[in-house]
C-alpha positions as CSV (number, residue, x, y, z in Angstrom):
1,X,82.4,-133.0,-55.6
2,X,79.3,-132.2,-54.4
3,X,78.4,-133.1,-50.8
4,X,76.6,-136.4,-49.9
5,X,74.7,-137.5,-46.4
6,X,76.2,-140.1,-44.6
7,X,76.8,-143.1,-45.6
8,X,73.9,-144.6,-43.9
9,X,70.2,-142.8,-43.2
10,X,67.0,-142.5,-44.3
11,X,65.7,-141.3,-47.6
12,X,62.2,-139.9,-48.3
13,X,60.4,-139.1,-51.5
14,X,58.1,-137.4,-52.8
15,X,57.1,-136.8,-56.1
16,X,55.4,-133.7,-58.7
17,X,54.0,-133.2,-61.9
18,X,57.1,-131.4,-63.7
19,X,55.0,-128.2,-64.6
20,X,54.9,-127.0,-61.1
21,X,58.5,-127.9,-60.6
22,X,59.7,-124.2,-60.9
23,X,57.2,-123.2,-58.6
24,X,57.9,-125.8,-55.7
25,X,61.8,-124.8,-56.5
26,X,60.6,-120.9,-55.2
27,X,58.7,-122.3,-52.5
28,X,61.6,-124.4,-51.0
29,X,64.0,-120.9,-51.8
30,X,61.8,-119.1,-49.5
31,X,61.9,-121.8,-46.1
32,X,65.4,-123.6,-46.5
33,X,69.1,-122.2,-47.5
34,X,70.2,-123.0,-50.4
35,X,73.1,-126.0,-50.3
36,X,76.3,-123.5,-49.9
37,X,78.8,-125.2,-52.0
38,X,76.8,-127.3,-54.6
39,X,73.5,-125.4,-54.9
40,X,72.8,-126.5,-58.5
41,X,74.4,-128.4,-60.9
42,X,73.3,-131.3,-63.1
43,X,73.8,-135.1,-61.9
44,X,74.5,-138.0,-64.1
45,X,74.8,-141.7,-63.5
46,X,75.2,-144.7,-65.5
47,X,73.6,-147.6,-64.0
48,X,75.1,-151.0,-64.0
49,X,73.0,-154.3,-64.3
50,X,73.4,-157.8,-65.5
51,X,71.9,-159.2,-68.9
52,X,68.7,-160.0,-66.9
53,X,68.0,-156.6,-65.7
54,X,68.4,-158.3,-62.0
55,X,68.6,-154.8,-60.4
56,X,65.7,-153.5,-62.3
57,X,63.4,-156.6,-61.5
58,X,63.8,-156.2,-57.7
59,X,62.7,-152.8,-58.1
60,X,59.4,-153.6,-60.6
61,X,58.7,-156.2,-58.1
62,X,58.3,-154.3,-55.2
63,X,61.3,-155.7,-52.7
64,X,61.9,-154.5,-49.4
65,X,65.6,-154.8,-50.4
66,X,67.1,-153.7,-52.8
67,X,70.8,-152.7,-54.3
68,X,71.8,-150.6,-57.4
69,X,75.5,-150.3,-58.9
70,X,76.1,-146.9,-60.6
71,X,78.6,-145.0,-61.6
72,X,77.7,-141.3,-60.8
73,X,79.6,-137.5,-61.7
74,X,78.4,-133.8,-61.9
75,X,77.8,-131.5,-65.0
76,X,78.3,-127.5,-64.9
77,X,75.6,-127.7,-68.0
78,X,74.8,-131.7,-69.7
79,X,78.1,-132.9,-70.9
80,X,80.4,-130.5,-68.6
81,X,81.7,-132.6,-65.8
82,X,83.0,-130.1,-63.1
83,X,85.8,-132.4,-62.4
84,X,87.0,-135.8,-64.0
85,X,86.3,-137.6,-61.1
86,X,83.5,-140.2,-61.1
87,X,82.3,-142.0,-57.5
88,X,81.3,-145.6,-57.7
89,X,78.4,-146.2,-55.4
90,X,76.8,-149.5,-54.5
91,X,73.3,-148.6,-53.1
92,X,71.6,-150.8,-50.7
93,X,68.2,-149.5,-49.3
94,X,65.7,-151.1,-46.9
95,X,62.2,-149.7,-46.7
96,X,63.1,-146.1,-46.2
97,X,66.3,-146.8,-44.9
98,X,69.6,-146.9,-47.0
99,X,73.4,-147.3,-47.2
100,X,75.9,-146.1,-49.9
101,X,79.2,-147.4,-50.3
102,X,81.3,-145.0,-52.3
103,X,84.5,-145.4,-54.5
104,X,86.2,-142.5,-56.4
105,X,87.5,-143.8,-59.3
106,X,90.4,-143.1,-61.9
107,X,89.4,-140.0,-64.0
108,X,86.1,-141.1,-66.2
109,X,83.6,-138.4,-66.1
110,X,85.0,-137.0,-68.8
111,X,85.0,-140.3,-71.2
112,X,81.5,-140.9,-69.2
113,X,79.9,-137.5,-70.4
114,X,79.9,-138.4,-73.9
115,X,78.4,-141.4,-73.8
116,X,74.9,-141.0,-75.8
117,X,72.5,-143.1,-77.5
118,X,73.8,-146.4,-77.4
119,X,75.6,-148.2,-74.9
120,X,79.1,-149.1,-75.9
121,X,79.8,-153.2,-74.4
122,X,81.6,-152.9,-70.7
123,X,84.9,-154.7,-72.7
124,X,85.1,-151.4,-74.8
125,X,84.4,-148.5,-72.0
126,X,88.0,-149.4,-71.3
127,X,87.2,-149.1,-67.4
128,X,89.6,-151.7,-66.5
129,X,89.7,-150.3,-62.7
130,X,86.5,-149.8,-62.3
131,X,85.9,-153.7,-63.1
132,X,88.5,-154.9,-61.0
133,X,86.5,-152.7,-58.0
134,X,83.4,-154.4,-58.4
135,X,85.4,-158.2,-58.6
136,X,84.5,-160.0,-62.0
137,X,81.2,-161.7,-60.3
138,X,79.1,-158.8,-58.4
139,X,76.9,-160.9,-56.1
140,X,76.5,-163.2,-58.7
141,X,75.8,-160.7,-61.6
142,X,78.1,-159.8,-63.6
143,X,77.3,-156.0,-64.4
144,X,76.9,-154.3,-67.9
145,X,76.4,-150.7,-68.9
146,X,72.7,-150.4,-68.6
147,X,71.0,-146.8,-68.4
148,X,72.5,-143.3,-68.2
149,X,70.2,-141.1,-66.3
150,X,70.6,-137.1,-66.3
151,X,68.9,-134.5,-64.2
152,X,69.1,-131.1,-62.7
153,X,69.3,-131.0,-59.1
154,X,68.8,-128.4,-56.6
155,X,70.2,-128.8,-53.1
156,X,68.9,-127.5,-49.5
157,X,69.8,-127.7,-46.0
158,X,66.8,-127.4,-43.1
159,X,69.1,-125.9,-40.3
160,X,66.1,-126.5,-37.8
161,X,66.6,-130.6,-38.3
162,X,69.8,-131.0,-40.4
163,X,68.2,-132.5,-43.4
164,X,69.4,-132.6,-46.8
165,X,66.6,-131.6,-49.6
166,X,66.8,-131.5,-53.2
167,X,64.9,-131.0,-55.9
168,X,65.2,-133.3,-59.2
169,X,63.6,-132.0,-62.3
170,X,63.9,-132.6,-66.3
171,X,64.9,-136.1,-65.5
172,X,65.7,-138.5,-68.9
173,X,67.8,-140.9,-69.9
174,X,70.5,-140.2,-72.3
175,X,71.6,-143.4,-73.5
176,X,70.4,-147.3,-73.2
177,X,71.9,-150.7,-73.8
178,X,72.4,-152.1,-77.1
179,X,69.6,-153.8,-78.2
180,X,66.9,-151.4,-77.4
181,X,65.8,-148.5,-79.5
182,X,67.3,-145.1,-78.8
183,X,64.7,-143.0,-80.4
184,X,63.0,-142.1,-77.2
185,X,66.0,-140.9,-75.2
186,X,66.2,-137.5,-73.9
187,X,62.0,-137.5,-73.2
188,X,62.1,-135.7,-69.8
189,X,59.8,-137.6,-67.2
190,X,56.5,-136.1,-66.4
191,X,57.2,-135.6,-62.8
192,X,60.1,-133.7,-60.7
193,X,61.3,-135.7,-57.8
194,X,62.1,-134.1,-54.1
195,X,64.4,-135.8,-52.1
196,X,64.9,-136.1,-47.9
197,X,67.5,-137.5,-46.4
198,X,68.3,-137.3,-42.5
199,X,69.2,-139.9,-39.6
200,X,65.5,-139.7,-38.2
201,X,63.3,-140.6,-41.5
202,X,60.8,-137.4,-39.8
203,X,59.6,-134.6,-42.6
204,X,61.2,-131.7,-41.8
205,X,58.3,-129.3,-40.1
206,X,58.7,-126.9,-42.7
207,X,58.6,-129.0,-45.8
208,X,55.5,-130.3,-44.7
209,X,53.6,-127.3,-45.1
210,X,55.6,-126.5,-48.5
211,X,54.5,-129.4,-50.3
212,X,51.2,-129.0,-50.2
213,X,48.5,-131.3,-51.8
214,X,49.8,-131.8,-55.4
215,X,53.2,-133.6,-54.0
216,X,52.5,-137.1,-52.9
217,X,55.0,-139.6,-50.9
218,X,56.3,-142.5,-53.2
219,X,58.7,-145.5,-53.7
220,X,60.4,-144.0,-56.8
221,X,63.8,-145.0,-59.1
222,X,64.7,-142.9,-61.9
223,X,66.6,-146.1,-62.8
224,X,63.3,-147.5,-63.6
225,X,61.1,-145.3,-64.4
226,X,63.9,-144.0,-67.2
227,X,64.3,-147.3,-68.5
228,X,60.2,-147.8,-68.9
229,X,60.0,-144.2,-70.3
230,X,63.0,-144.9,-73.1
231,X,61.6,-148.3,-74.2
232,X,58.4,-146.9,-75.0
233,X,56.4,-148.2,-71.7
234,X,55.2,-145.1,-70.6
């Protein structure tokens, strides 16, 4: 399974209009190594929420804190998991700073990858583990199948700092809730998405200079800006 940052750091991002995502991919090439075990690969999550989009609201609203449930595995090529393994992660950030809690479930990814269009009910994904992990009330929500998100992800390492860098491009969503339509699924986002993640929250010295003008710092959730883009609000 590809490798993850500690459990608890900082996370910075930055955001690009897709078109010159090949470009910036070269660019990073050139001044960081390229992740040696998981350089590439595709990364897909299905995001969990209550009936009143509690998780998403926090995020539209702005909060300082906030928490997202998802269930997360990696593709070879969309649909390919390279193992059947899923991870259960419960994300908690605050400002920049963030925690993960982790789980690796009973073998899903492969039931998981074929999910598409709409979202089958939680009582039918027949996840009965995965339920009895989160506890029938989650915080007070009890957590549906909301969104699942797809992307392709390119991983770096900074030796000079130790930070983590990827690279998120052709980001969509795949399939949605019942109840909204699905004719807008698979619409890649307009924007690639680079991704820092170290104990010290500082840009790497490097990446600085590699970003350039065109690349701006953001608050940014595929989560939400997925969901907006496959129910017709972008």
């Amino acid at each position: 399974m590809p490798p993850e940052t500690p459990a608890s750091d900082f996370e910075l991002k930055f955001v690009v209009e897709s078109r010159l995502a090949m470009l910036l991919a070269s660019r990073l090439a050139t001044l960081f190594a390229a992740d040696p075990r998981h350089p590439r690969n595709t990364v897909a999550s299905l995001y969990l929420d209550d009936r009143a989009w509690t998780s998403l609201a926090r995020t539209r609203d702005g909060a300082l804190a906030k928490r997202k449930v998802r269930l997360r595995w990696y593709e070879s090529v969309p649909g390919r998991p390279l193992e059947d393994f899923a991870v259960l992660e419960v994300k908690h950030r605050f400002g920049l700073r963030r925690r993960k809690e982790r789980l690796v479930t009973a073998p899903l990814a492969s039931r998981l990858a074929t999910l598409a269009g709409l979202l089958p009910a939680r009582s039918e994904l027949a996840c009965d583990e995965l339920w009895r992990a989160l506890s029938p009330d989650f915080d007070g929500m009890t957590l549906e199948p909301a969104l699942v998100v797809r992307y392709d992800r390119r991983r770096f390492v900074d030796p000079a700092s130790g930070s983590r860098l990827s690279l998120d491009s052709g980001i969509h969503a795949a399939a949605i809730r019942s109840g909204h339509p699905a004719g807008r699924l698979g619409r890649a986002a307009r924007v690639a998405v680079v991704e820092v993640k170290n104990r010290d929250g500082r840009l790497p010295v490097l990446l600085a200079a590699a970003l350039g003008p065109s690349v701006r710092q953001v608050s940014f959730s595929k989560y939400e800006r997925c969901l907006r883009a496959a129910t017709g609000q972008l």
